[in-house]
Each structure stands twice: as C-alpha cells, then as structure tokens.
C-alpha positions as CSV (number, residue, x, y, z in Angstrom):
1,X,-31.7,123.4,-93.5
2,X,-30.3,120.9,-95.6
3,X,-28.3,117.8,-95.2
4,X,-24.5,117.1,-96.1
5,X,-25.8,114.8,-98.5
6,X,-29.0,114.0,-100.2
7,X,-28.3,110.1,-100.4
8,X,-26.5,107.9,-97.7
9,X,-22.9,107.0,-98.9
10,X,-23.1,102.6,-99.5
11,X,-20.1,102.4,-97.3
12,X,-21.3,102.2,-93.3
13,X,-18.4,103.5,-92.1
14,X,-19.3,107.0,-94.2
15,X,-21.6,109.7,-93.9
16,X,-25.5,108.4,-93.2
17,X,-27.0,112.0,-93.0
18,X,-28.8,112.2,-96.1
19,X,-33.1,112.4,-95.8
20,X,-32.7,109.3,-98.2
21,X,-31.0,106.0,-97.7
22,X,-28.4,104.3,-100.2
23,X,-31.4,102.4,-101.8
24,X,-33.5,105.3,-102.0
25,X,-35.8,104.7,-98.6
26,X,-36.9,107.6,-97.2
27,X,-36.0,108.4,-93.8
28,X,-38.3,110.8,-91.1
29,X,-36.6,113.9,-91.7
30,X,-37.5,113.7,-95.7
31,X,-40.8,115.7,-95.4
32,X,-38.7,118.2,-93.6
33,X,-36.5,118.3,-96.5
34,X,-39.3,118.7,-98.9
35,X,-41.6,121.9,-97.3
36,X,-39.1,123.3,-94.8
37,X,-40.4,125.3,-91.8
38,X,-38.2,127.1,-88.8
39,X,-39.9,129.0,-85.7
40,X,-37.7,132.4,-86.3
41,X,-39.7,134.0,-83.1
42,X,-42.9,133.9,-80.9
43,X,-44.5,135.3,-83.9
44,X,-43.1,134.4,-86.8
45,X,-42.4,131.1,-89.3
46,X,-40.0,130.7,-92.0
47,X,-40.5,128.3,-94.6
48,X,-39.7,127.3,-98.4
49,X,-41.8,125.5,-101.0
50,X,-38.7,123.6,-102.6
51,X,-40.2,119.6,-103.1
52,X,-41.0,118.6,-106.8
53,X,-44.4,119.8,-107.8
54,X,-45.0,122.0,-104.9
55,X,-47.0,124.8,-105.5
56,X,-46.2,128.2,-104.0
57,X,-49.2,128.2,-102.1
58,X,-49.6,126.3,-99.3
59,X,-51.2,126.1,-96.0
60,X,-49.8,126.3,-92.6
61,X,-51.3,124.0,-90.1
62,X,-52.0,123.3,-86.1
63,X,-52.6,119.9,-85.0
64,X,-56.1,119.8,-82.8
65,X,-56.2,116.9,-80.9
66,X,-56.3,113.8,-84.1
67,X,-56.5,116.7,-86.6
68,X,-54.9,119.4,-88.5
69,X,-56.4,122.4,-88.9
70,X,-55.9,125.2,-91.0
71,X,-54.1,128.7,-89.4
72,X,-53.3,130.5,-92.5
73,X,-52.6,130.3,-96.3
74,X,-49.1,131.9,-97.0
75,X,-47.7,132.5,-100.6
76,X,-44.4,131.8,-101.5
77,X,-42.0,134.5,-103.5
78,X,-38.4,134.0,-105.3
79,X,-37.0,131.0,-104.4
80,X,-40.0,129.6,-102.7
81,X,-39.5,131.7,-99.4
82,X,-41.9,132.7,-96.9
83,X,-42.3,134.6,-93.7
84,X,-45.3,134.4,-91.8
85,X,-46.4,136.8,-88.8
86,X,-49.3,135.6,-86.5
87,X,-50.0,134.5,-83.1
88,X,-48.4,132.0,-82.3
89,X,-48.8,129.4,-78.6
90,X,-45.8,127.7,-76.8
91,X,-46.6,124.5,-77.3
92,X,-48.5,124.1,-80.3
93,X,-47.5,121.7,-83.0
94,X,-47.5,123.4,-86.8
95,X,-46.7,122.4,-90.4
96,X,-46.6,123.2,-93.7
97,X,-48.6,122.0,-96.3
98,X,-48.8,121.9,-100.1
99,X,-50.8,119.9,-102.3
100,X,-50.8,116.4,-101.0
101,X,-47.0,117.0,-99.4
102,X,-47.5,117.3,-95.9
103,X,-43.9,118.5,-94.0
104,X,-42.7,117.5,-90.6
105,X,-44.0,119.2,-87.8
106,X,-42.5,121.6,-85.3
107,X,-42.9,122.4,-82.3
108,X,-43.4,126.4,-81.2
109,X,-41.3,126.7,-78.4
C-alpha cells in the first residue's frame, strides 16, 4: 500500500511510480495514498488514517447514484489502522473519508 517512491525521480528514463510528480503535481492514485482502503473479504475493509491532519475518525462511504452516502463511522487505533465488518454488495463503490480528504474509491468485488 505504498509506492517505491513518494516523488517521481527528474530523470524519464527512472522510476515514475511515485503518487506525486517531480514538480510536486499530484497524480490519481494520491488520495489513495492519503486514506488508504483494501476489501480484505465480502465483509470486511481495511484502512489507515495516515494523510497530514487526518483525524482518526472518519467515515466510510457508498456512492448512490451522483452521491455519497454514509455506511458507517469507524475509528482508527495505533498507527491509524482500521477494520471494519458489515454487509458488504458486489459491486458497490466505497471510500474513506476524513475531514475534507476524500480517498479513492474501490470497488467491492
């Protein structure tokens, strides 16, 4: 859950797998990088409150149609970890959100 670099190395010919580019930009996968979430099973999410500022509450969220809605509120302990157990659908698309970061979505597959 994190990448070989944080920051794209200047030369081209180098690694570019960092959530930020060499001037800083961020890239898609850098709300992943901030609030972390992984489907461990059909019932359960993993996920870490690691971004700057992030609280270690948060909310996790399924999109409904144009909107997110709230599923549950899950606390963080040491390090920032969560698990969360719930009913989960195959299908629905879920994040993790914390004060006004919003990470990437996954899909429950």
């Amino acid at each position: 859950m994190i990448p070989f670099l944080y920051r794209d190395e200047p030369q081209l010919a180098r690694f570019q797998s960092g959530p930020v580019t060499v001037t800083n930009a961020q890239k898609p996968a850098y709300a992943a990088f901030q609030l972390p979430l992984a489907q461990v099973s059909r019932t359960q999410l993993w996920g870490q409150f690691r971004a700057p500022a992030a609280a270690h509450t948060g909310r996790l969220e399924r999109r409904v149609g144009s909107q997110w809605t709230t599923i549950a509120t899950v606390h963080a302990g040491a390090g920032g970890f969560f698990n969360w157990h719930g009913r989960l659908q195959r299908g629905w698309q879920v994040r993790l959100h914390a004060d006004a970061l919003a990470g990437a979505p996954i899909t429950i597959g």
